[in-house]
Structures are given as structure tokens and as C-alpha cells.
N, C-alpha and C positions, 0 to 999 in steps of 0.2 A: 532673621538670623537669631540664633540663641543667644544668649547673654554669657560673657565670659563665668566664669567659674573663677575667683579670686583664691590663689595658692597661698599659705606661709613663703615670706619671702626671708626670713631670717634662717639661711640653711646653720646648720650644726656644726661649729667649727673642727669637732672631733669626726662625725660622719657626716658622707654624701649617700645615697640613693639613686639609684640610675634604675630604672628603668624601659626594658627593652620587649618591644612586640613583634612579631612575625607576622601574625594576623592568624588565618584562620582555614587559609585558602588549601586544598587539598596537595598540592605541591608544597613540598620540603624545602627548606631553607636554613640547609647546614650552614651554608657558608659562612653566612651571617654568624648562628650557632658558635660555631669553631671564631671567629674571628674576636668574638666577646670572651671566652672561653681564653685563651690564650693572653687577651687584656688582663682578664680581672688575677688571671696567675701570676700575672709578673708585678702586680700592687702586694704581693704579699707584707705584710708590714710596713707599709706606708701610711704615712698620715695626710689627709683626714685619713678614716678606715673607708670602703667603696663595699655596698652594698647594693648587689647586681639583681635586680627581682626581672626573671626569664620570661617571658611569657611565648613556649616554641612550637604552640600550634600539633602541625602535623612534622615537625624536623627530629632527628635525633635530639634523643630528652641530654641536656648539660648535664656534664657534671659540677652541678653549682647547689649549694644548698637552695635557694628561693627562687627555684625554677618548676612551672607550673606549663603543663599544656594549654588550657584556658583557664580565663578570668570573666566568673560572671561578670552586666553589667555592673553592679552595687561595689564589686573588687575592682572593678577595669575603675571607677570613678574614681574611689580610695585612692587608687594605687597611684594614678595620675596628679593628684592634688598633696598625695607626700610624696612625690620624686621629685629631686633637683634637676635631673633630666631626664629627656626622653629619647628614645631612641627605636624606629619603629621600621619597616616597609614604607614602597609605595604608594599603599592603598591610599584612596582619596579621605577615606569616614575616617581611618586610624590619625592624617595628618590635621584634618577641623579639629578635631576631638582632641590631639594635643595642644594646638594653639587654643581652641576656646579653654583649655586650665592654663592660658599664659606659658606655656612651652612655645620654643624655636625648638621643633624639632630638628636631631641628628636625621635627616634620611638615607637608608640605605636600599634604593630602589631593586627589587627579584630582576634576575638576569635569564632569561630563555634560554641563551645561551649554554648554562650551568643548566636547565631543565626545571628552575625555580617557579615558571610561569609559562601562559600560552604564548604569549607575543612580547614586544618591547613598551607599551605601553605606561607600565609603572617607569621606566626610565626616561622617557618623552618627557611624563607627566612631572617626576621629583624633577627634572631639568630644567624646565619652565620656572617654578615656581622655585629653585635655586638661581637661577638670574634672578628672579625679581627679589630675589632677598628673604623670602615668604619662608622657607626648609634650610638646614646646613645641609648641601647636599653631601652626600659620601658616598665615593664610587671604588675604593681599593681599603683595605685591610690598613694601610700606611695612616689614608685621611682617616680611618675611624678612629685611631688611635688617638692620635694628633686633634683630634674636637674632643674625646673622651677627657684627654688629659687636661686641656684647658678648660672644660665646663666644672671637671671636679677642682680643679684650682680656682676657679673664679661662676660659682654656677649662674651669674648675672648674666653673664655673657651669651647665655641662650635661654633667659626671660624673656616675655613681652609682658608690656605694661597696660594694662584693662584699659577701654574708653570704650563702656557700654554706648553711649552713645551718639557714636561712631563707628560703626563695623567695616571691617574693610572691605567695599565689595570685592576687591578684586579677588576673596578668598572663597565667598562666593560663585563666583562666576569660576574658579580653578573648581571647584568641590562639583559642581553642578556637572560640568563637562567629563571629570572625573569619572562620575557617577553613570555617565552616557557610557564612558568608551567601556568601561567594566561590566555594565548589565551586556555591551555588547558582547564584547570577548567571554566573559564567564559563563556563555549558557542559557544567560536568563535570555531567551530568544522570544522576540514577537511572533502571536500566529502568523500563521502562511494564511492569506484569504484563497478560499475554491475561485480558481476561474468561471468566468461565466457558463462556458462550455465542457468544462470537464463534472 
């Protein structure tokens, strides 16, 4: 397993940093979009001040100033190890990747439903790993708000504390199977072997 990436844990009593990833996946995820969008409007003039860095994929682009389609990886690193918090999908690589920089990730798993995704699988998957404590999970526009507002009040509250060595398998073992159900669902398909006879 990689070795955490150790973050500044001294946030900025005047600002926070948030941010937030869609991923990458050819399916849009306004919802998401619109639900952070409507967050960061009603902080107007708040203190700390909340600085929302977008990262929306293939979704309708925010109207946010620090919102970008993608983030090479050298940005996606940066951008990870100055956010106070993270707030991502349910892909399996986007949640490693925020807890190896000591983020509890916010997750807000694609819903098929909405047309976000092929199946339910990101939602199985942040579910699992929201029992065991591993993601905040977020499932409505109400709890994203509700973790939003307590992480920039208190960004401890969705740290994890490094112990290179000690990894946790069990993030392992969620990553790896992850990894299975998504090469299956996304496409990435094994050859078909020729029958003997045909």
C-alpha cells in the first residue's frame, strides 16, 4: 500500500478550502454540481471565508470561480494536500487517494437513478465503507450540507491521523474489490475466448 502523504494540519483561522471531485466518468453529475453550488451561495460573508475548488468532470461547468473540468495528476496531488476537505464520488481510486492525504472523505455516491451512472454500485460501495467508518457518507443535499458546515467549523473532524506503518487493510481490501466491480461495469471487459468449435 502507498504511504500516506502528510497534509498541513494547521487550517487557516480566516479560510477553509474544500475541495470537491466528480471524477471523470462520461456521465454527468449535476446534482452533485447544483448541491455545492447552492452551499457555497448561502456562505456569502461568512467567516472562516470557504473556498470551493470544483473539479466537474463531464457535469455542467459551476458557476464558481475555482472550478475546473480536470485536474492533471501534479494539480489533483496539490490540490489534495491544501484542502481542508474533501468531497468526492463514489469511485474507489478518488476515495484511496483522499484518505492516503489523511482526508475522511465527504462521499457522495452517483445515483443511476438521476442517470449519473450505469448501475448502483458506487452506492453499495460508499455504503459499505460508511458503516465501517472509512467515508462520511452523504446521500441527500440536507447531509451534504450538514458535514460541509461542520468540517469548515471544525476541519479535524474529517482528518485521519498517518501510521505509515500500519495501513489499514480493510481499505485495501474495499479499494481492490472496488476496482473489480468498476473495470466490470465501466467497459473495461475481458476477452470472450473462441469456443472450441466455433
Amino acid at each position: 500500500m502507498t504511504p500516506p502523504i502528510p497534509r498541513p494540519r494547521a487550517a487557516s483561522p480566516e479560510q477553509r478550502t474544500v475541495l470537491a471531485m466528480v471524477g471523470t466518468d462520461v456521465h454527468r453529475f449535476d446534482r452533485l454540481v447544483e448541491w455545492l453550488e447552492r452551499w457555497h451561495a448561502g456562505l456569502a460573508g461568512s467567516v472562516p471565508e470557504v473556498r470551493l475548488v470544483v473539479q466537474y468532470g463531464r457535469s455542467r461547468a459551476p458557476r464558481l470561480p475555482d472550478a475546473v473540468p480536470f485536474l492533471a495528476h501534479e494539480e489533483l496531488q496539490r490540490a489534495m494536500t491544501e484542502a481542508d476537505l474533501v468531497v468526492c464520488h463514489g469511485g474507489p481510486a478518488t476515495i484511496t487517494e483522499a484518505r492516503r492525504h489523511e482526508h475522511l472523505p465527504i462521499v457522495v455516491p452517483r445515483d443511476p437513478a438521476h442517470d449519473e451512472h450505469v448501475d448502483n454500485h458506487q452506492q453499495l460501495f460508499a455504503r459499505r465503507l460508511g458503516a465501517a467508518g472509512m467515508v462520511r457518507l452523504v446521500e441527500s443535499e440536507a447531509d451534504l450540507v450538514e458535514a460541509l458546515d461542520k468540517g469548515v467549523a471544525d476541519p479535524q473532524a474529517y482528518a485521519l491521523t498517518a501510521d505509515p506503518d500500519r495501513p489499514d487493510p480493510r481499505v485495501a481490501a474495499a479499494t481492490a474489490v472496488g476496482r473489480i466491480v468498476e473495470d466490470l461495469v465501466c467497459g473495461r471487459r475481458v476477452p470472450r475466448q473462441r469456443r472450441w468449435w466455433g
